[in-house]
VEXLUMTOR-859934 format. One record per residue (C-alpha): residue number from 1; x, y negated, z negated. Coordinates in steps of 0.25 Angstrom, whole numbers, plus 5000, padded with zeros to 4 digits. Layout:
% VEXLUMTOR-859934
    k    xx    yy    zz
  NUM     X     Y     Z
...
This chain:
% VEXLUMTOR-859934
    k    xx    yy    zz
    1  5148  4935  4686
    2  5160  4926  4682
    3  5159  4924  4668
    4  5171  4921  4658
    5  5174  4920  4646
    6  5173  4905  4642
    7  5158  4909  4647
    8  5157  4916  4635
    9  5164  4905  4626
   10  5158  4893  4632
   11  5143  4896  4633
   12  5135  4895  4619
   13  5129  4910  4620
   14  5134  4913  4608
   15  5125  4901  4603
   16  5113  4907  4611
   17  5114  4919  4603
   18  5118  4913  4589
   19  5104  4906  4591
   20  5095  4918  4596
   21  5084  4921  4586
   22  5085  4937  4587
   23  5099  4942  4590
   24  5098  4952  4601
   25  5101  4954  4616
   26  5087  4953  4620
   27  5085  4940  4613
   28  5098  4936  4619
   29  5095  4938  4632
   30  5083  4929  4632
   31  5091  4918  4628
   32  5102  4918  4637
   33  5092  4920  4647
   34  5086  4907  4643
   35  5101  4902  4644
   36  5103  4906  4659
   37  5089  4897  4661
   38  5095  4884  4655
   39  5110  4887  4662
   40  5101  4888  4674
   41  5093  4877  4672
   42  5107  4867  4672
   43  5113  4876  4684
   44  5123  4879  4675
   45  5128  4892  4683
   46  5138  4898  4674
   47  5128  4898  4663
   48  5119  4905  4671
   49  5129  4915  4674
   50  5133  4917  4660
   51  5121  4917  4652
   52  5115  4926  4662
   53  5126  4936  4660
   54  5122  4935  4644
   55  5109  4937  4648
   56  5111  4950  4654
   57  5119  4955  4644
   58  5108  4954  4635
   59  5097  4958  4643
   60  5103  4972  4641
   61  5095  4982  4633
   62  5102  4988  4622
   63  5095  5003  4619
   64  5106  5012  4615
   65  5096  5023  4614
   66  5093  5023  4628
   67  5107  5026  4632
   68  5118  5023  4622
   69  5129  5023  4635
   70  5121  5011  4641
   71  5114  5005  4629
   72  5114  4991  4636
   73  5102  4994  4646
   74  5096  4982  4657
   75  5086  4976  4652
   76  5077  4977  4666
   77  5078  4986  4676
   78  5069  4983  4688
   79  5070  4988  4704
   80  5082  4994  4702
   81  5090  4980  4697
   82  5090  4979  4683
   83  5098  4968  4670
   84  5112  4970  4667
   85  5120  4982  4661
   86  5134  4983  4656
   87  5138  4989  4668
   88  5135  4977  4677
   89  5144  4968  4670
   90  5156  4966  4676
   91  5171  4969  4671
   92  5176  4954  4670
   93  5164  4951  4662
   94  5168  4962  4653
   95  5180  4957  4649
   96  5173  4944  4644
   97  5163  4951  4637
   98  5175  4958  4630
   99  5181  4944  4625
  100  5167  4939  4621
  101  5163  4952  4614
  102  5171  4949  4601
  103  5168  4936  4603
  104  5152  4935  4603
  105  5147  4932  4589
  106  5132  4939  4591
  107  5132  4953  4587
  108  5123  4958  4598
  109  5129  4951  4609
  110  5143  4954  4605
  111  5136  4968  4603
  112  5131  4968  4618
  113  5145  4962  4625
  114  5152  4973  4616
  115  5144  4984  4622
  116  5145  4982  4636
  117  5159  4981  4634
  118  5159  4996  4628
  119  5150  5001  4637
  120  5156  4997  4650
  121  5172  4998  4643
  122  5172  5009  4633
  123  5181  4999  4623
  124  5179  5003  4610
  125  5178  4989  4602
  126  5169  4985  4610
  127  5160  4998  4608
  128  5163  4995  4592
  129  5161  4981  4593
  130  5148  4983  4600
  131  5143  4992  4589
  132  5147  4984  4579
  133  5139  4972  4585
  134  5126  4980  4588
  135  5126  4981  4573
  136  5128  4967  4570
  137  5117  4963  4580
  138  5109  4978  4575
  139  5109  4970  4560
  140  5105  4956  4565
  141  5094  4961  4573
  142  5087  4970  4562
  143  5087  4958  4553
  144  5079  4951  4564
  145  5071  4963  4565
  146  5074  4963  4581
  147  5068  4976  4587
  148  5080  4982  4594
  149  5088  4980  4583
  150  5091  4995  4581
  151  5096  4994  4595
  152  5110  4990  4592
  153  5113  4998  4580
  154  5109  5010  4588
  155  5120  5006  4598
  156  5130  5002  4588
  157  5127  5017  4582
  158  5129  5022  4596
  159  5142  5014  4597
  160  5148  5018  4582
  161  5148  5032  4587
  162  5152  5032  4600
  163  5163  5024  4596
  164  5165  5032  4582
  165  5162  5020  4576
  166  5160  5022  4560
  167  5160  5008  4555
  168  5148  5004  4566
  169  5142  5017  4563
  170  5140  5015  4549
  171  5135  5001  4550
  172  5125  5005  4561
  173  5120  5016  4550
  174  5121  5005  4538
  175  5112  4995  4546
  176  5100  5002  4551
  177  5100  5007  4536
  178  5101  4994  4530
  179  5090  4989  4541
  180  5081  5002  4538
  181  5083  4999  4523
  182  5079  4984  4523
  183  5066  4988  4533
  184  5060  5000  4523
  185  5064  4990  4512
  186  5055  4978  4520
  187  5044  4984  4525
  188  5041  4998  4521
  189  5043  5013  4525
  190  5040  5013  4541
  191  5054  5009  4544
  192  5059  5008  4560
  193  5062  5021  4566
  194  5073  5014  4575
  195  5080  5012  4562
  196  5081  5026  4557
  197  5083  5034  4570
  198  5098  5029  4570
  199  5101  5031  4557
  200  5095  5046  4559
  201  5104  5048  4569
  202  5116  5042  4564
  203  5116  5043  4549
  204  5115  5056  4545
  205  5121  5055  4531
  206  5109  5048  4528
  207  5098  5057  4536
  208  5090  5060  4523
  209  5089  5046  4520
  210  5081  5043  4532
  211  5075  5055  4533
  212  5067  5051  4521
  213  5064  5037  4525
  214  5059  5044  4539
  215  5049  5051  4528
  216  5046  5041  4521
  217  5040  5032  4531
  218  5034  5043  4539
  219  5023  5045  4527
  220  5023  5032  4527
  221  5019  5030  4542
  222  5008  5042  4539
  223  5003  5035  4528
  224  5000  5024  4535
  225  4995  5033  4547
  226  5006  5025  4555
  227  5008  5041  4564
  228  5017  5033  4576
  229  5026  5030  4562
  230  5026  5044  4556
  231  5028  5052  4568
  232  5040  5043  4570
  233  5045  5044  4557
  234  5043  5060  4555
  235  5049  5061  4568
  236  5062  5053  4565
  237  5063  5063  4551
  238  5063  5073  4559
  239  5075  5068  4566
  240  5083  5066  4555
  241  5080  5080  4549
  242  5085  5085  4562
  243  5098  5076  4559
  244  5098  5082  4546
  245  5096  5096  4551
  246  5084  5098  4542
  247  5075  5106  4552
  248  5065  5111  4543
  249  5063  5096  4538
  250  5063  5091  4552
  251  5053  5100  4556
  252  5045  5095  4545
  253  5046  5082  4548
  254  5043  5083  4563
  255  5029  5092  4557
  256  5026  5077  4551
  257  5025  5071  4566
  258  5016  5083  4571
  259  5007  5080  4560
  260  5008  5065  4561
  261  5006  5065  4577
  262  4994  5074  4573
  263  4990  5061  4562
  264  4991  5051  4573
  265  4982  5060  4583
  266  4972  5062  4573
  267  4974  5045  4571
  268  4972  5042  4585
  269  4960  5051  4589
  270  4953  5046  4576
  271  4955  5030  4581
  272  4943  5023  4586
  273  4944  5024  4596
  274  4949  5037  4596
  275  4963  5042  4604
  276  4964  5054  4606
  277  4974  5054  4618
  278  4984  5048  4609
  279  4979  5059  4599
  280  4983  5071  4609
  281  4995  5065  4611
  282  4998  5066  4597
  283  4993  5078  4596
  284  5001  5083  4608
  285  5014  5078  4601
  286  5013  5084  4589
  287  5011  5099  4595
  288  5021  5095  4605
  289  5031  5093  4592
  290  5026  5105  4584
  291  5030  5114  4595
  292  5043  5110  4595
  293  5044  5111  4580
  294  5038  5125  4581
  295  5031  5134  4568
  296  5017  5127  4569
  297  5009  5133  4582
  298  4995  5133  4571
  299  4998  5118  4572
  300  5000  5116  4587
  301  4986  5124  4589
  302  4979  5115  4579
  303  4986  5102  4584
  304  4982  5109  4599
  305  4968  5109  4596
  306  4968  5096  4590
  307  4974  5092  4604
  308  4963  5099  4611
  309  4953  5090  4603
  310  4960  5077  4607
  311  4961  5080  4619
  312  4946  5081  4622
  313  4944  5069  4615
  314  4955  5061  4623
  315  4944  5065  4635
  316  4934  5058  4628
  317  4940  5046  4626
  318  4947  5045  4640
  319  4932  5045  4645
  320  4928  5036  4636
  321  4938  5026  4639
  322  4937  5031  4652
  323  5020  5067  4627
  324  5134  5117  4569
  325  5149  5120  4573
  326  5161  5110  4575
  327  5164  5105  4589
  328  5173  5095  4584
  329  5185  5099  4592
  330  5178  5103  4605
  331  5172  5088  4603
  332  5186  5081  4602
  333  5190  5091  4615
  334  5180  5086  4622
  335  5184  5072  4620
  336  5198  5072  4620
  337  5195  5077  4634
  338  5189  5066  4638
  339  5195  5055  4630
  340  5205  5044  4636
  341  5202  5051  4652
  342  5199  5043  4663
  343  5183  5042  4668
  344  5188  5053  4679
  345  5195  5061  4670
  346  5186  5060  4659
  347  5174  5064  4669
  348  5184  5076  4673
  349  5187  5080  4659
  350  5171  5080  4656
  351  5168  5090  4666
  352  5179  5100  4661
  353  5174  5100  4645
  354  5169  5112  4646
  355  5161  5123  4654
  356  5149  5132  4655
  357  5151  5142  4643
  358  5156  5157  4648
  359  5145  5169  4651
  360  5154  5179  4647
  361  5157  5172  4633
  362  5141  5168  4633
  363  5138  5183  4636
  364  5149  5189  4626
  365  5143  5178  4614
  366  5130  5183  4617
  367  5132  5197  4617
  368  5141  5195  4604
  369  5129  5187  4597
  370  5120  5200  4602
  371  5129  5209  4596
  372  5130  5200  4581
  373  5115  5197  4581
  374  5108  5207  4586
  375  5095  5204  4579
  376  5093  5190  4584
  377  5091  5195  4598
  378  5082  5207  4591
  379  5070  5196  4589
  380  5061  5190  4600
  381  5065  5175  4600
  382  5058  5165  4608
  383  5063  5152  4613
  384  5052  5140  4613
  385  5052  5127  4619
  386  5049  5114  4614
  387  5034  5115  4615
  388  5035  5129  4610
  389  5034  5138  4622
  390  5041  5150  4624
  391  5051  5147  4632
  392  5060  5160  4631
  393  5059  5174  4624
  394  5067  5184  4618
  395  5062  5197  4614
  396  5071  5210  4609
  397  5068  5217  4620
  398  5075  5209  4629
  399  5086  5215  4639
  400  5100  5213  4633
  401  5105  5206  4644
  402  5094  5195  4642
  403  5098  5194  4628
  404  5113  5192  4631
  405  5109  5179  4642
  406  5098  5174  4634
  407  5111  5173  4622
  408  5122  5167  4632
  409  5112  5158  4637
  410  5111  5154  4622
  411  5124  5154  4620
  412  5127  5144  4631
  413  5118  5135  4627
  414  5125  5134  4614
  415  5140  5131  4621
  416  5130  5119  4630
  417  5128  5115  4616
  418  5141  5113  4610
  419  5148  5110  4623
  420  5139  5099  4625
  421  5140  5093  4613
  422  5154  5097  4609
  423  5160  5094  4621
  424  5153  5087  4632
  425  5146  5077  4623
  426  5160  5073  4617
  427  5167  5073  4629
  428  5153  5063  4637
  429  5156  5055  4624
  430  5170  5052  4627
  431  5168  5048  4640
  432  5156  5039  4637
  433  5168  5034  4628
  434  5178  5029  4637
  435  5171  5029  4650
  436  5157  5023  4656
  437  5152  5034  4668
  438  5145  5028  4677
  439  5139  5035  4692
  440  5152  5033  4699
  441  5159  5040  4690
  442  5149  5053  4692
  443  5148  5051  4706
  444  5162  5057  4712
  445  5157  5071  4703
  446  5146  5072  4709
  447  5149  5068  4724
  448  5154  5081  4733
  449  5149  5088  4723
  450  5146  5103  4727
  451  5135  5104  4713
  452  5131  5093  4718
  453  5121  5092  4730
  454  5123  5081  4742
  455  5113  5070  4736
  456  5114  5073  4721
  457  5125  5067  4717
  458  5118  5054  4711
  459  5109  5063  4703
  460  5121  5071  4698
  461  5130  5059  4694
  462  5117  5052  4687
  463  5115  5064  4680
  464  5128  5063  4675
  465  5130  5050  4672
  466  5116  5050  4664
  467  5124  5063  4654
  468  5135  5052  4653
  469  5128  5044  4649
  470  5119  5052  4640
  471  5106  5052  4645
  472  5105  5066  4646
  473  5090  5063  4649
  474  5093  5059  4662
  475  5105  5066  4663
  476  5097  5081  4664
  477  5086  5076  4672
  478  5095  5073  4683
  479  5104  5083  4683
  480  5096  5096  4680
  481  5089  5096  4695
  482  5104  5092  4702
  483  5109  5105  4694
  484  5098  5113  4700
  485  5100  5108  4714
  486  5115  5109  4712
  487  5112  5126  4709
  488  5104  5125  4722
  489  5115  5117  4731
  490  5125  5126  4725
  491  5119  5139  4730
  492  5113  5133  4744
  493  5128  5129  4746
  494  5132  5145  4742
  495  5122  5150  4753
  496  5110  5154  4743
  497  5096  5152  4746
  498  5090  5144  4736
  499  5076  5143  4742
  500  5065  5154  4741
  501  5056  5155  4755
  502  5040  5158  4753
  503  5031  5165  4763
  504  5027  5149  4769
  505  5042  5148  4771
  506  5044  5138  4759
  507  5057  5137  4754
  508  5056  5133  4739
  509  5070  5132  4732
  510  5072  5140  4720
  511  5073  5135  4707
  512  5085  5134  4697
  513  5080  5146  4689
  514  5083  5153  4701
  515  5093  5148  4709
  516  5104  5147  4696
  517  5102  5161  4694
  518  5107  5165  4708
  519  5121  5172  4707
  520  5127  5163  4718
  521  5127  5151  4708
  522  5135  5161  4698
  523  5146  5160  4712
  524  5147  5145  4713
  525  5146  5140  4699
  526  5150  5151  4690
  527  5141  5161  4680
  528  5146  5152  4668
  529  5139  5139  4674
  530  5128  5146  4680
  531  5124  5152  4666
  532  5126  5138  4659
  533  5118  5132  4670
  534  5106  5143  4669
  535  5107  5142  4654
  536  5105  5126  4653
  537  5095  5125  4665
  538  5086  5136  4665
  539  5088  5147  4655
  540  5077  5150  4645
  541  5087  5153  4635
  542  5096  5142  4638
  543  5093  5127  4640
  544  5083  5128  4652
  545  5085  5112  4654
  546  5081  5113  4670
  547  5068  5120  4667
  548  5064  5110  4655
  549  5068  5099  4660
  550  5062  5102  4674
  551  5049  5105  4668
  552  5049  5094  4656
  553  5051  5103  4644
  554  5063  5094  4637
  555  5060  5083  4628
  556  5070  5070  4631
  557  5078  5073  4621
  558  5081  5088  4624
  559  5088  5081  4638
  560  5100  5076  4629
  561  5103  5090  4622
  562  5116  5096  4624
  563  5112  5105  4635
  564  5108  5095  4642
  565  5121  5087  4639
  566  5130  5101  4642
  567  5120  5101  4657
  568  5123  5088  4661
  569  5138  5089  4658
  570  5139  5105  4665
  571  5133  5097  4678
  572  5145  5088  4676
  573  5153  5099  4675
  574  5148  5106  4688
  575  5149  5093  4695
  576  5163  5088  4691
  577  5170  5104  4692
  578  5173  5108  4707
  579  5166  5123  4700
  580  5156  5121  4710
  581  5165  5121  4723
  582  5155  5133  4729
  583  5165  5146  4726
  584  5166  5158  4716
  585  5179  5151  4710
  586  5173  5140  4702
  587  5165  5151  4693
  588  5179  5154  4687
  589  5182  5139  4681
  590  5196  5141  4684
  591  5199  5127  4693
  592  5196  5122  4678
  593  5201  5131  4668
  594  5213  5122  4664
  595  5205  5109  4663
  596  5191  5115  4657
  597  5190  5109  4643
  598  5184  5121  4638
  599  5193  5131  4642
């Protein structure tokens, strides 16, 4: 594509956009579209050219949510082709979007050129000028009532802090409450959850403000039987009084969703004609929710009994019509040694932030804890999941021994938390900062690898890249079964067996729970790893991510917690240090003593 500038001055674009009825990208993109037609239609070729560039760039889908590192999504995706992305556009046309940046008098297009230059050069105007245009094109669009409005101040929010951009901030804030204002003020108390969801997140000074507001309209919504409303809005209370630490009132509020799941259950088995599928569905998320809120077994029976009865209905009807401490400083460490290094370097610096806490200091803590509190381990304690089981028990009688493991596995648990969030979150951030990591950068880590099994390296890096770029979703799911077979490469490469042999002479691998207790691991990786490892994947009184993820006990959101952020970045670690060269040397740390951040 050879485009220049004076394409940008001579053409009337600006013109097509001045006179577009809705102001947005995906009104935009229709009418340049008709533009490459008419260009086409008089064989004018560098019209075509040019206006089918624009047309592209505004076919792009804006949804920060998604995945605020690569907000602009294609717009299609088909038979492994899809529309353009930031990345395809070429470095010389960057440079012209740079000049016609500043220049562009529409805020959302200014808003879209700005952002593809920060997100393919990390240059801090344009990442501010960028957020300061999605709220310009953010107030325009809310005045035409557009949908998607909320879209861009999301992304100029997620801009104004990444950038530590107060001014932005603060008028991302003022505008969605100026908006939320004018629309109770219009047309009553059932106000748009898109509005408030940001403004819980983000303007906590303010949390009791719309905690109310969340109230208000939730009554409202059950006054008028609207339940898909209330649920939504008790919901998004309880969120904020999770914001507000208020745990009691959180818990409270998330009783007003059981009991309004249970209203629109009751609602939809008592339509004509009745529907009592989507009643046991109701029904089935409201027990689901009072498990994991706990204390109110009575009503799970009752609301199980009333499961039962819809259930057999359902059967009738399917014949009928035939789911705090202060880590400033470890903060500004982390980033200060990443900040201003080369992509290598950088990448370097991140696998060396830290390492897997010490068992002796675990053990001595525990025992310590033992020794100042002897009563808390006096009582039988019990450890449930999120639908209620039992998932571990601890009774006074346990063997000493148990007790000190079942602490330092605790206690580990706790260093994962503050190292992930203190340190390697920091440190991801800084790099997001000046650098955009992309699968080539991952793959050299991962080739020759000797974690890394011949065949696996594209999983590994794709894990990787998918915690660089947050998506910690992705991120675990990928990588949790590579760690395991990584155990087992490991220990086949030492000469262990890893396989069991049945009388019919079938030869079943053993599975993790098995094989990364076996002492030979403890020879190649060191006890501190292996206990870290044992702890996050399959300890009951650690994280046991392998086992609930492997058998779909994690909610979505439980993928982005900081144990699975400290996983992701200790299965950087073991794939960027030469620990893993197969001898008893690499136990000891010592190649890296000098360089470890956390030494």
């Amino acid at each position: 594509m050879m485009l220049t500038l004076n394409d940008f001055r001579e053409n009337d674009w600006q013109e097509i956009i001045a006179n577009a009825g809705i102001k947005s990208c995906e009104h935009y993109h229709g009418l340049f579209r008709q533009r490459v037609k008419e260009e086409d239609a008089q064989k004018k070729e560098l019209g075509v050219e040019f206006y089918s560039f624009l047309t592209a760039v505004a076919s792009m889908w804006l949804d920060p949510e998604r995945d605020k590192n690569n907000p602009l999504q294609p717009m299609m995706v088909m038979d492994g082709r899809r529309t353009l992305i930031p990345d395809d556009i070429d470095d010389n046309i960057l440079d012209i979007l740079e000049e016609v940046a500043s220049l562009t008098r529409d805020a959302e297009m200014r808003a879209r050129f700005a952002d593809i230059i920060w997100l393919r050069r990390r240059k801090y105007q344009y990442g501010n000028l960028a957020g300061e245009a999605y709220i310009d094109s953010a107030r325009v669009l809310f005045e035409q009532e557009e949908f998607h409005a909320h879209r861009r101040v999301e992304r100029a929010i997620q801009l104004a802090l990444l950038l530590n951009n107060k001014t932005n901030f603060d008028k991302s804030i003022t505008l969605i409450r100026e908006v939320l204002d004018s629309h109770i003020q219009a047309k009553g108390p059932l106000f748009p959850l898109l509005l408030i969801s940001p403004l819980i997140k983000n303007d906590r000074d303010n949390i009791q403000h719309y905690i109310a507001l969340c109230e208000h309209a939730g009554e409202a919504a059950e006054q008028t039987e609207d339940w898909f409303q209330a649920i939504r809005y008790w919901e998004t209370k309880a969120e904020a009084h999770q914001v507000a630490q208020e745990e009691e009132n959180r818990r409270m509020a998330l009783l007003r969703v059981v009991e309004a799941y249970v209203q629109e259950a009751e609602k939809a088995a008592n339509d004509t004609p009745s529907r009592n599928l989507a009643a046991c569905k109701s029904i089935e998320e409201a027990i689901e929710l009072l498990r994991r809120i706990g204390g109110r077994q009575d009503r799970v029976e009752q609301l199980h009994q009333l499961l039962l009865q819809y259930g057999e209905n359902s059967l009738q009807e399917m014949k009928e019509v035939s789911v705090s401490v202060d880590v400033s400083p470890q903060v500004q460490a982390a980033i200060n040694y990443i900040k201003g290094k080369t992509i290598e370097q950088a990448l370097y610096n991140f696998a060396l932030i830290g390492r897997s806490p010490k068992i002796t200091e675990l053990r001595k803590e525990a025992i310590h804890l033992m020794q100042e509190h002897p009563l808390q381990f006096w009582i039988p304690s019990t450890t449930r999941n999120r639908t209620g089981k039992v998932s571990a028990r601890q009774e006074p009688d346990t063997e000493q021994e148990t007790l000190i493991r079942n602490q330092m596995l605790r206690g580990a648990g706790e260093h994962r938390q503050i190292h992930a969030f203190s340190i390697v979150q920091p440190a991801k951030r800084q790099i997001q900062l000046e650098h955009h990591i992309q699968l080539y950068h991952l793959m050299p880590i991962v080739d020759n690898n000797p974690f890394v099994p011949p065949g696996q390296e594209v999983i590994y890096a794709k894990g990787l890249l998918a915690g660089f770029n947050d998506d910690f979703l992705v991120a675990a799911h990928l990588l949790i079964p590579q760690i395991e077979g990584s155990i087992r490469y490991l220990l086949v490469q030492k000469g262990v067996i890893t396989s069991g042999l049945d009388n019919d002479l079938i030869q079943d691998e053993y599975p993790l729970n098995k094989i990364i207790y076996l002492p030979e691991l403890k020879e190649i990786l060191g006890e501190d790893i292996v206990f870290d490892l044992q702890g996050l994947l399959v300890e009951r009184y650690g994280s046991n991510i392998r086992n609930l993820a492997a058998h779909g006990l994690m909610l979505s959101e439980e993928f982005f917690s900081m144990q699975i952020v400290y996983l992701w970045w200790l299965t950087y670690r073991l794939c960027y240090l030469p620990l893993l060269a197969l001898n008893r040397q690499a136990t000891s740390d010592q190649s890296e003593s000098n360089q470890d951040m956390a030494e």
